[in-house]
C-alpha positions in Angstrom: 44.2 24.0 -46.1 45.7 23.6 -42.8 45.0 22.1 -40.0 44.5 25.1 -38.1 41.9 26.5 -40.8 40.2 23.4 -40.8 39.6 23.3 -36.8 38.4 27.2 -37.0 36.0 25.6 -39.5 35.0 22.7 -37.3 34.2 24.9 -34.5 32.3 27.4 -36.3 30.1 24.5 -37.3 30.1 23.2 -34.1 28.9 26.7 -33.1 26.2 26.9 -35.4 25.0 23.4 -34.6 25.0 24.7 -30.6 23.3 27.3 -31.9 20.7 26.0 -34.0 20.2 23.0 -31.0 19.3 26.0 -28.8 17.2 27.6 -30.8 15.3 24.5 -31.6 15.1 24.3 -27.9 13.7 27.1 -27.0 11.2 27.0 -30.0 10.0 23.3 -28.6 10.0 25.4 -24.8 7.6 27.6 -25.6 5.0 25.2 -27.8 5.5 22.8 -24.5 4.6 25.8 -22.5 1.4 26.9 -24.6 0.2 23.2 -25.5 0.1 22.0 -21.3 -2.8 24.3 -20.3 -4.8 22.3 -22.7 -3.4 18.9 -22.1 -4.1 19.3 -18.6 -7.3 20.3 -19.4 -8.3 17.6 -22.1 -6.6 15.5 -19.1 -9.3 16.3 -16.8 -12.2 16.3 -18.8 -11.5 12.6 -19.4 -10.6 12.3 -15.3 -14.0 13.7 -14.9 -15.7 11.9 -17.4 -13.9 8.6 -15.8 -15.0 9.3 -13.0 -18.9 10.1 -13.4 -19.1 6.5 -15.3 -18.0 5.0 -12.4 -20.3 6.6 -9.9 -23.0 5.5 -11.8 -22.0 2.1 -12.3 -21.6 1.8 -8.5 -24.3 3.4 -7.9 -26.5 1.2 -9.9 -24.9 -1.5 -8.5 -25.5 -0.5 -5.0 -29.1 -0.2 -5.6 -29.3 -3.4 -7.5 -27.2 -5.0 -4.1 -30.2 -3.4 -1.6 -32.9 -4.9 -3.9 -31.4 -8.4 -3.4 -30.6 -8.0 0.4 -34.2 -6.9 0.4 -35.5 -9.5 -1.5 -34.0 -12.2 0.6 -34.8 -10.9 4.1 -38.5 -10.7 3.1 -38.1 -14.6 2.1 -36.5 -15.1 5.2 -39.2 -13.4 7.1 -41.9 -15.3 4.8 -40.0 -18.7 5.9 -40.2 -17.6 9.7 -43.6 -16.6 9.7 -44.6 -19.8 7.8 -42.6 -22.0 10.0 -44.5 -20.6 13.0 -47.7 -21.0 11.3 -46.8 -24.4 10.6 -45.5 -25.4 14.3 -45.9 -22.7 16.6 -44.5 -24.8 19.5 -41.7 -25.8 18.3 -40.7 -22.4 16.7 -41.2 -20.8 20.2 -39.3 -23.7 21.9 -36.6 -23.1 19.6 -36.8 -19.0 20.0 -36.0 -20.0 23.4 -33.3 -22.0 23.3 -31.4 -19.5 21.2 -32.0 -16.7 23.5 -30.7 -18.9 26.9 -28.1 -19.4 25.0 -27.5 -16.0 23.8 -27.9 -15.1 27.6 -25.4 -17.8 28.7 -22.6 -16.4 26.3 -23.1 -13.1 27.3 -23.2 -13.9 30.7 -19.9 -15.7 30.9 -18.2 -13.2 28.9 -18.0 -10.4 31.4 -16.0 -13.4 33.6 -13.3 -13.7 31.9 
């Protein structure tokens, strides 16, 4: 066999091989083209899914955040209303003092 026959023979299996590569290619193409619409839609059923779990966990944990804040400012306002029960002087004196001071700050503010 020569070396000329056995180049011709190399191509043509070179050709084939292009050949089969392409059609391979185009085969894998087309199943890439009809598997995406339901990738992207298993994609965002689980988005959606995702994203309903978390707004309920925040949600829940916003209501549980208000029921604490709520919680503590009626202690706070049981504290107050005990402490001015307890010494109504003092707690007036003291009301005072915080609002003169308030009115100080504020007032020496707009001279800067």
């Amino acid at each position: 066999m020569s070396a000329n026959s056995r180049m011709q023979g190399a191509a043509r299996d070179a050709l084939d091989d292009a050949r089969d590569f392409r059609s391979d290619a185009l085969r894998a193409a087309e199943h890439a083209q009809k598997a995406f619409p339901e990738f992207a839609k298993q994609a965002r059923d689980v988005f959606e899914t995702s994203v309903d779990q978390f707004r309920g966990q925040f949600r829940d944990q916003g209501r549980e955040a208000a029921d604490v804040a709520g919680e503590q400012l009626e202690n706070a306002r049981l504290y107050v209303v005990d402490r001015v029960h307890e010494r109504p002087l003092t707690t007036t004196l003291a009301a005072a003092g915080v609002g003169f001071l308030i009115g100080v700050l504020l007032a020496s503010g707009g001279r800067r």
